[in-house]
N, C-alpha and C positions, 0 to 999 in steps of 0.2 A: 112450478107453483102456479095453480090458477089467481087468478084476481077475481075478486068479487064486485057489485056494484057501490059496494059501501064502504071499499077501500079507494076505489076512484074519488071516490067523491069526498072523503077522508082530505086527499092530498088538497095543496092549491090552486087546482086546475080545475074548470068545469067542461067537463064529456060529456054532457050531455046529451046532444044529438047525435055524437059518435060512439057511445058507451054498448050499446049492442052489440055493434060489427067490428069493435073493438073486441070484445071478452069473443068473441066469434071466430076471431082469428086467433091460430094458435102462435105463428111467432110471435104474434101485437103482445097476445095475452103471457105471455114465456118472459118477453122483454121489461115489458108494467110491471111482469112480478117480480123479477132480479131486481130492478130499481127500486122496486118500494123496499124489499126486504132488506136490500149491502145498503141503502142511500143514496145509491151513486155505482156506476161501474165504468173502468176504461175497454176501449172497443175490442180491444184482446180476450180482457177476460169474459164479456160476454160472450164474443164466439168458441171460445176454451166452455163455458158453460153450459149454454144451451144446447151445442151440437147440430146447429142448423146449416146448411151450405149459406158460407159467408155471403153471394150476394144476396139470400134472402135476406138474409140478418140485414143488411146494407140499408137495401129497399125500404124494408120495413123503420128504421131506427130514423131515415130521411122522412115517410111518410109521419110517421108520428111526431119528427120535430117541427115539420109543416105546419101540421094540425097545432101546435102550441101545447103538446101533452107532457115532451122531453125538452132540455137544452141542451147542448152542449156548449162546457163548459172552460175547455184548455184542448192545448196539443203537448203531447194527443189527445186525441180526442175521448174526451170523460162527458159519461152522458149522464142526468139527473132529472129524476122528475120535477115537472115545475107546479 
């Protein structure tokens, strides 16, 4: 699922300055849309989902909780848009 920029901007987070290179990247963009769509996923069934070599998934899921887009939320680890 792509994400659009008016589904970013939908949630309670502001990407602003990020939202390009965001929707630019295809794991970023894979992982935004899983979460928007379940509400939430644990770290299994994203990588069961996307199909991506786990340390991307990894990289990416840390990158973007960085940036304040994801949290995680329990252990395991359940990640959720913020």
């Amino acid at each position: 699922m792509n994400v659009e920029k008016t589904e970013l901007k939908k949630s309670n987070f502001s990407v602003e300055e990020y939202t390009d290179e965001i929707l630019k990247d295809p794991v970023k963009n894979a992982i935004i849309g899983l979460l928007y769509e379940k509400g939430g996923c644990f770290f299994g069934d994203i990588i069961q989902e996307l199909k991506f070599p786990y340390d991307l998934i990894l990289q990416n899921l840390l990158e973007l909780k960085n940036l304040g887009i994801i949290s995680k939320k329990s252990e395991p680890s359940h990640f959720v848009l913020n």
